[in-house]
C-alpha positions as CSV (number, residue, x, y, z in Angstrom):
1,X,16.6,0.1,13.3
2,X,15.6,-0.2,16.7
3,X,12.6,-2.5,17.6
4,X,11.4,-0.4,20.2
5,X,10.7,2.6,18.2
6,X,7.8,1.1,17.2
7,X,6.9,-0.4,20.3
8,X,3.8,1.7,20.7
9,X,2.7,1.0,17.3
10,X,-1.3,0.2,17.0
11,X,-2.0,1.8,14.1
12,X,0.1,0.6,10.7
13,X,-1.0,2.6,7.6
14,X,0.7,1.6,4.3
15,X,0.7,3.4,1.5
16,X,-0.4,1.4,-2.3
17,X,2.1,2.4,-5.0
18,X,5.8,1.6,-4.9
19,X,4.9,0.9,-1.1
20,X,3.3,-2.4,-1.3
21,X,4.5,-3.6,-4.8
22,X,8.2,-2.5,-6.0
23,X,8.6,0.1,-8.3
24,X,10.0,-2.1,-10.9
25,X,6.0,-3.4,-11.6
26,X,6.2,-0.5,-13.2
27,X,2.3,0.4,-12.6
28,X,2.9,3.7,-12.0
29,X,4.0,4.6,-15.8
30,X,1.0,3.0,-16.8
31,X,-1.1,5.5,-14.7
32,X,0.8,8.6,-15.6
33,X,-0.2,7.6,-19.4
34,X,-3.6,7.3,-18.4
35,X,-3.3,10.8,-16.2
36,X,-1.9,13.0,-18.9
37,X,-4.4,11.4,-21.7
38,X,-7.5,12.9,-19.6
39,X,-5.8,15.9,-19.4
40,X,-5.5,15.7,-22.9
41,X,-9.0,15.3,-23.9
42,X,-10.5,17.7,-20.8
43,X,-8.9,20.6,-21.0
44,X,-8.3,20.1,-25.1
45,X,-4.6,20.9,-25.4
46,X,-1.7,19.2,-26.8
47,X,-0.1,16.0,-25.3
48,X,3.1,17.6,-24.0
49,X,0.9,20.7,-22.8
50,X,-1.2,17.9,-20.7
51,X,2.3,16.2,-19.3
52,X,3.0,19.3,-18.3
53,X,0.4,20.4,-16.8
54,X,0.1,16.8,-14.9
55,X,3.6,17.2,-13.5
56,X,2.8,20.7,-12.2
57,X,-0.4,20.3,-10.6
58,X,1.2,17.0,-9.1
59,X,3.9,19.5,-7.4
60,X,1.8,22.3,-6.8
61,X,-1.2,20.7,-5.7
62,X,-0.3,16.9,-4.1
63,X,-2.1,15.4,-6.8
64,X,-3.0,15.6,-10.8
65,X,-6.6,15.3,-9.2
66,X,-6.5,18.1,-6.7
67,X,-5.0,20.7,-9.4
68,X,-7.4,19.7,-11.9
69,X,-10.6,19.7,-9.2
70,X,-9.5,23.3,-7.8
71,X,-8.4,25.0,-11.3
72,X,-11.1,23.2,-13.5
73,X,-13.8,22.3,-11.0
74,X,-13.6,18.6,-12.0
75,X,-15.5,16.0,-11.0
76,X,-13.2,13.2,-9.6
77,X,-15.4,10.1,-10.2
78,X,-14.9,9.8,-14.2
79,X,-11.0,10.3,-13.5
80,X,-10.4,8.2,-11.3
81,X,-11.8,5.5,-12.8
82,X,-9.9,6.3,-16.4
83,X,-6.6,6.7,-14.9
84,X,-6.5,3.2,-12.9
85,X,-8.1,1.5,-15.6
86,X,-4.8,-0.8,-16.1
87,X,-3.1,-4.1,-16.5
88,X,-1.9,-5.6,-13.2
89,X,-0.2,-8.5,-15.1
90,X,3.1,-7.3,-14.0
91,X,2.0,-7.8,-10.1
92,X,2.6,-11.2,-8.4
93,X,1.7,-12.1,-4.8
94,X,3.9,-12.2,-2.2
95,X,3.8,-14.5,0.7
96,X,6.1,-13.1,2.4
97,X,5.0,-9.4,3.1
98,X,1.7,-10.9,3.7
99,X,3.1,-12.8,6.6
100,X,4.9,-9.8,7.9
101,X,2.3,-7.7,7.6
102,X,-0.1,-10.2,9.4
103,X,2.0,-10.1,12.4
104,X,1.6,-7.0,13.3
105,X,-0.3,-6.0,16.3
106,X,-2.8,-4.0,16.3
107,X,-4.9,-2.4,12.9
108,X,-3.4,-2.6,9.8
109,X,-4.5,0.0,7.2
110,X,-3.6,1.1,3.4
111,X,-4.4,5.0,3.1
112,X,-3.7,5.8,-0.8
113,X,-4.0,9.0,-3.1
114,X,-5.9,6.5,-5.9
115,X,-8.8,5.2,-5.3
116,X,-10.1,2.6,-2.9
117,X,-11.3,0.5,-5.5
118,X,-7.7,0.3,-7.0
119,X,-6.5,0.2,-3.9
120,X,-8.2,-3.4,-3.4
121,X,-7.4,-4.6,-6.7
122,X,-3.6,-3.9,-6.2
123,X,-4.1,-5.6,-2.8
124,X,-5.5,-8.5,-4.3
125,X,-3.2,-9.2,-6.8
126,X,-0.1,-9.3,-4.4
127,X,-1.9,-11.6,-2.7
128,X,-2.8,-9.2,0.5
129,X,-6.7,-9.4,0.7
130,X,-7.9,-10.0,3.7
131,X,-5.1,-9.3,5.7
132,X,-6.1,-5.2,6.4
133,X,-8.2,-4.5,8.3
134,X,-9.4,-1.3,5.9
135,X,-8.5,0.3,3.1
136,X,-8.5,4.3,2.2
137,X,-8.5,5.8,-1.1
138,X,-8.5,9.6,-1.4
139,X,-12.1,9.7,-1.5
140,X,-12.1,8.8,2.4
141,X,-9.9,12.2,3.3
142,X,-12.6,14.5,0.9
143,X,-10.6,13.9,-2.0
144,X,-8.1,15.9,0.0
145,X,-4.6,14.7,-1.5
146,X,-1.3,13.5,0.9
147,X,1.0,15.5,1.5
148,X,-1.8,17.9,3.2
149,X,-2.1,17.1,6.9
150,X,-5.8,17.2,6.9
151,X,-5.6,14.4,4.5
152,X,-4.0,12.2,6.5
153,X,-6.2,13.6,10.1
154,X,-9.4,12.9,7.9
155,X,-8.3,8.9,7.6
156,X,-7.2,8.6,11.0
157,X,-10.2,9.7,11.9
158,X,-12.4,8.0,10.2
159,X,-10.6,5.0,11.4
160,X,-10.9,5.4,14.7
161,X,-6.5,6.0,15.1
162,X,-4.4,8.4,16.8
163,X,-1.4,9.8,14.8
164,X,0.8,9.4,18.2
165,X,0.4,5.4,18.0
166,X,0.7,5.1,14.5
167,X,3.4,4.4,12.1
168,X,3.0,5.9,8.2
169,X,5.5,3.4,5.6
170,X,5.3,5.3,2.2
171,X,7.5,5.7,-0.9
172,X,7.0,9.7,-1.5
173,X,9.4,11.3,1.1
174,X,7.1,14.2,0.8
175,X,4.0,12.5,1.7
176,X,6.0,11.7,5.6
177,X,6.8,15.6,6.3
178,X,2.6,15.8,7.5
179,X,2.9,12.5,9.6
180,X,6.3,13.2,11.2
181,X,4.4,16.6,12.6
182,X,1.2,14.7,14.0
183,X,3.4,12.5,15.5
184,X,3.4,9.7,13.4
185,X,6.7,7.0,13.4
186,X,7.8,7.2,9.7
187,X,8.9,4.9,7.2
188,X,10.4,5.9,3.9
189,X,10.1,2.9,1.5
190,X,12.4,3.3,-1.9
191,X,15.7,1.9,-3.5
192,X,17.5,4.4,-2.3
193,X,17.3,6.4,1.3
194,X,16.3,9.9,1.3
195,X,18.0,12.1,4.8
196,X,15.5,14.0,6.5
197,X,14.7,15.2,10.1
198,X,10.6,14.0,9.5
199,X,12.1,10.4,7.8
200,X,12.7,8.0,11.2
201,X,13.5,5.0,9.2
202,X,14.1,3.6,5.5
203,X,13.7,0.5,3.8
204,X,14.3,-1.3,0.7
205,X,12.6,-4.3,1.8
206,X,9.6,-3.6,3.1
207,X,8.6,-7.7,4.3
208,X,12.2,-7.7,5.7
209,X,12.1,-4.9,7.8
210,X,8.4,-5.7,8.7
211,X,10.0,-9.1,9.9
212,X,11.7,-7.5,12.1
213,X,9.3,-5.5,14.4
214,X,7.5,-8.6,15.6
């Protein structure tokens, strides 16, 4: 890792899940419960029907969300608010990342595909409130999911960022193919590294690679 490739860095958006807590929390499980119960009960078919139909959407369409808003015309509020209706117990704060990630220069962002009130609970219990400077659920990009590019133009925008200065640290590998295109330094955060021409960089740690940029 070269510290100069992010030298002209002003911009550092973070994605939530498996980015800013590791995946062994576990949270993510908990959600996917959640997702394919609502499918469950609003489209009234069978629970492996409803896992199914979670996964696909999720593959076809970026999110459960954005399949089940185009195909079924649903109105995101109600599931959003079911789905990340869960225990945070397993999350514990982390002094360390938050030091990192106060370093940084320039704005310091989270851009998620849950919500932005999840987004700051999941923030607050690893001990990271206060040190971003805002926070984007999906609702901010139009309810538009990551991977699509206008997704990610739509929070840049609205926070006032150009993709060219910006770096994008997120645990989906798919979700860095728009932000490699725009220009974006990327960041794949996971266990294990994923080789790709739109990946620049991958972590395990995410505090210790943080640590050393600044």
């Amino acid at each position: 890792m070269a510290k100069q490739d992010f030298a002209h860095v002003t911009t550092w958006v973070f994605d939530l899940d498996n980015t800013l807590y590791p995946p062994a929390a576990r949270l993510f499980d908990q959600i996917e419960v959640r997702m394919t119960a609502f499918v469950r009960d609003f489209l009234k078919v069978s629970a492996a029907e409803a896992d199914r139909i979670r996964h696909d959407y999720w593959r076809e369409h970026g999110t459960t969300l954005a399949g089940l808003m185009r195909c079924h015309d649903l109105d995101p509020g109600p599931y959003l608010q079911a789905v990340h209706d869960i225990s945070l117990d397993h999350l514990v704060p982390d002094p360390d990342l938050r030091a990192a990630i106060a370093r940084l220069p320039g704005r310091r962002i989270v851009y998620t595909n849950g919500s932005g009130d999840y987004a700051g609970r999941v923030v607050a219990a690893r001990g990271l409130a206060g040190v971003f400077d805002a926070i984007y659920g999906v609702e901010h990009a139009g309810f538009r999911p990551k991977p699509e590019a206008g997704a990610f133009a739509a929070v840049l925008e609205r926070d006032g960022s150009a993709a060219g200065s910006s770096a994008m640290f997120e645990d989906d590998p798919r979700n860095l193919e728009a932000p490699h295109a725009m220009g974006m330094r990327t960041v794949h955060v996971a266990p294990a590294p994923v080789r790709a021409a739109h990946i620049h960089h991958h972590t395990d740690d995410l505090g210790g690679f943080l640590g050393r940029l600044v």
